[in-house]
BAVEXZA-670354 format. One record per residue (C-alpha): residue number from 1; x, y, z. Coordinates in pm, whole numbers, plus 50000, padded with zeros to 5 digits. Example, Ala and Ser with C-alpha at 12.3 -4.5 7.8 and 13.67 -1.06 7.14 Angstrom:
BAVEXZA-670354
<r><pos>1</pos><px>51230</px><py>49550</py><pz>50780</pz></r>
<r><pos>2</pos><px>51367</px><py>49894</py><pz>50714</pz></r>
//
This chain:
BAVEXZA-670354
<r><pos>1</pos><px>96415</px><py>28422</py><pz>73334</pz></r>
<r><pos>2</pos><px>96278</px><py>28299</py><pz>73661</pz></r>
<r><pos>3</pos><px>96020</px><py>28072</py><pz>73736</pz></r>
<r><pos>4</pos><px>95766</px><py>28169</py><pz>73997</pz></r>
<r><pos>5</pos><px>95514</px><py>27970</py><pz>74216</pz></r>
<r><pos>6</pos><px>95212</px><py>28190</py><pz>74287</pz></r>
<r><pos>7</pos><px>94985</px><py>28044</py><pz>74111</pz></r>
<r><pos>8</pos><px>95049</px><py>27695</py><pz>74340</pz></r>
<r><pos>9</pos><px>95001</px><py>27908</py><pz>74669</pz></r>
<r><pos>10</pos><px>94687</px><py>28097</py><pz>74540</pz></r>
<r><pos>11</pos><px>94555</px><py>27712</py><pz>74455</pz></r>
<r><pos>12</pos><px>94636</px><py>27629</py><pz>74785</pz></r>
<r><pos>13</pos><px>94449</px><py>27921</py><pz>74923</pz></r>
<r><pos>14</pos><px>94137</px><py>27844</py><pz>74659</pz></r>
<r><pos>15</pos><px>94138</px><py>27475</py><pz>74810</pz></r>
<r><pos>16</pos><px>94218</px><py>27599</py><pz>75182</pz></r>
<r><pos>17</pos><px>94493</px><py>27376</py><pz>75213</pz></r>
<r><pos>18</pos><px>94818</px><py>27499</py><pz>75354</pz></r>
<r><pos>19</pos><px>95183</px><py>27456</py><pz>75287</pz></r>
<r><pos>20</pos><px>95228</px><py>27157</py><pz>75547</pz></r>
<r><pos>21</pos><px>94890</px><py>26998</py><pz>75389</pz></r>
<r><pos>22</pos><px>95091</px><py>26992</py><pz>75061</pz></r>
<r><pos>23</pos><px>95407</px><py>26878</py><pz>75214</pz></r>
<r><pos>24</pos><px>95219</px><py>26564</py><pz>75353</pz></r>
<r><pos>25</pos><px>94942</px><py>26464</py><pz>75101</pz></r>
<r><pos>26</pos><px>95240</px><py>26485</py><pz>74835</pz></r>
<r><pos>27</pos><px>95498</px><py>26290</py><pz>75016</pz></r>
<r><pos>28</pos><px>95743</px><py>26584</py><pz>74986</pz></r>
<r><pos>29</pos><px>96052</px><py>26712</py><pz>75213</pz></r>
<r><pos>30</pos><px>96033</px><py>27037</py><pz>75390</pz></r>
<r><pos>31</pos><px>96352</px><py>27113</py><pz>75155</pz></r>
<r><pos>32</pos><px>96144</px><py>27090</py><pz>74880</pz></r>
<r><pos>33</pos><px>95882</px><py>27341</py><pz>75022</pz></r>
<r><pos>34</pos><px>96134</px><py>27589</py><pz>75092</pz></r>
<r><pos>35</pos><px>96245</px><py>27561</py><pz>74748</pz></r>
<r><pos>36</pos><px>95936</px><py>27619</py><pz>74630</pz></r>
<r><pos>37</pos><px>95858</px><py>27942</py><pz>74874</pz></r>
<r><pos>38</pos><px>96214</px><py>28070</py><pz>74745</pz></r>
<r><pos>39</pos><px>96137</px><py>28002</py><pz>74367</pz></r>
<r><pos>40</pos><px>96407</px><py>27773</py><pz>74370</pz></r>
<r><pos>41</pos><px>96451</px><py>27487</py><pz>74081</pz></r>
<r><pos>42</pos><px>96289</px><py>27149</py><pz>74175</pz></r>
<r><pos>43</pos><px>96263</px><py>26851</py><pz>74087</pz></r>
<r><pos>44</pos><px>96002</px><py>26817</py><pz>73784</pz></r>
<r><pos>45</pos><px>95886</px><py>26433</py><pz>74008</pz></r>
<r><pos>46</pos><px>95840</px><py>26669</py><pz>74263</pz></r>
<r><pos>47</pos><px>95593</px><py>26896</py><pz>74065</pz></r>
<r><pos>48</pos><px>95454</px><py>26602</py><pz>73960</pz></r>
<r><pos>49</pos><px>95349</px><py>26500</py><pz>74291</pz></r>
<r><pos>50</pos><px>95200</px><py>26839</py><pz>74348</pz></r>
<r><pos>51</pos><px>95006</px><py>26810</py><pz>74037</pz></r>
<r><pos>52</pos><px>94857</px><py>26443</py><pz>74145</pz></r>
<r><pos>53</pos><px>94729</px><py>26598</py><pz>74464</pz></r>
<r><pos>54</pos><px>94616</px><py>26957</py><pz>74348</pz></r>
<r><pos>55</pos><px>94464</px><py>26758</py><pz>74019</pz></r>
<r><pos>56</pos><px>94599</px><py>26993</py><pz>73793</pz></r>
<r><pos>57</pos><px>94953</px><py>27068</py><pz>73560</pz></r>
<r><pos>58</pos><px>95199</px><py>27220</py><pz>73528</pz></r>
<r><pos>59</pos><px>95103</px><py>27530</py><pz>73389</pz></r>
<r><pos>60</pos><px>94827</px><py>27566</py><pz>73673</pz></r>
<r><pos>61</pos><px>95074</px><py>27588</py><pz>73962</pz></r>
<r><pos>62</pos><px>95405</px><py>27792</py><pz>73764</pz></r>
<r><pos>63</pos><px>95483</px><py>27999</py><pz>73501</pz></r>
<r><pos>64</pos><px>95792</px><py>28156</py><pz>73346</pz></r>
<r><pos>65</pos><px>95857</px><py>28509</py><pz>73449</pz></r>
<r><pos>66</pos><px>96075</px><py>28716</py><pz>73206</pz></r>
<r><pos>67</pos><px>96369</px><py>28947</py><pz>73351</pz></r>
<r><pos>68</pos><px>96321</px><py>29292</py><pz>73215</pz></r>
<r><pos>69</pos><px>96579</px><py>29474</py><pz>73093</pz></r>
<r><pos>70</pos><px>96630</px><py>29902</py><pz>73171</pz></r>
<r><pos>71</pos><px>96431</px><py>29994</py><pz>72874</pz></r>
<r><pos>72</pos><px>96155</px><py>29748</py><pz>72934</pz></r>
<r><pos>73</pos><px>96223</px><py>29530</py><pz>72646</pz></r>
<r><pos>74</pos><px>96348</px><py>29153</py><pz>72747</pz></r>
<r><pos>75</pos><px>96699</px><py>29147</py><pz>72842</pz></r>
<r><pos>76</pos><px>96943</px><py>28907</py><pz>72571</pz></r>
<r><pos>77</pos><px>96786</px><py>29045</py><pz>72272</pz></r>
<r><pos>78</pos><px>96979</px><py>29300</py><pz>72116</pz></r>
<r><pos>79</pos><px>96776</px><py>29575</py><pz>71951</pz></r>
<r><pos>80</pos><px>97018</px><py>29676</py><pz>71659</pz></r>
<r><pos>81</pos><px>97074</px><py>29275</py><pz>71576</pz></r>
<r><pos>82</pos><px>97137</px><py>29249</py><pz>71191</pz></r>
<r><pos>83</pos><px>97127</px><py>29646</py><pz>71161</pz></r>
<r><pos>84</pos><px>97394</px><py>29829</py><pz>70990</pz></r>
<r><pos>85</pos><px>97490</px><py>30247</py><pz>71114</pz></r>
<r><pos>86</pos><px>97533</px><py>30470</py><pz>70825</pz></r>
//
């Protein structure tokens, strides 16, 4: 699983602020930023900070994305789990 950012940088574009806006109004480092543009882990003060400015949570500016396996079902769960071959 991976955690991805678009829904921050499509609130940014709603509010027509930009990245260094963000960076500023929030207090944040330009490390932090690039995390953010790289889906890197942060801080959860630093989301936080996001959320005072934007006014919003968590859930408005990331979301969990879920690795898919070959066969399109979610990768660590075994499909034959519990199932005994005849």
């Amino acid at each position: 699983m991976t955690i991805s950012y678009m829904k921050l940088w499509h609130r940014l574009l709603d509010k027509s602020m930009t990245k260094t806006e963000l960076q500023k109004a929030a207090g944040l480092s330009w490390a932090s930023i690039a995390k953010l543009n790289r889906g890197g882990n942060v801080n959860t003060s630093v989301l936080l900070r996001i959320c005072k400015v934007l006014d919003c949570d968590f859930s408005d500016i990331m979301e969990i994305v879920r690795d898919k396996a070959v066969d399109g079902k979610a990768s660590g769960v075994p499909s034959d789990q519990g199932e005994q071959k005849a």
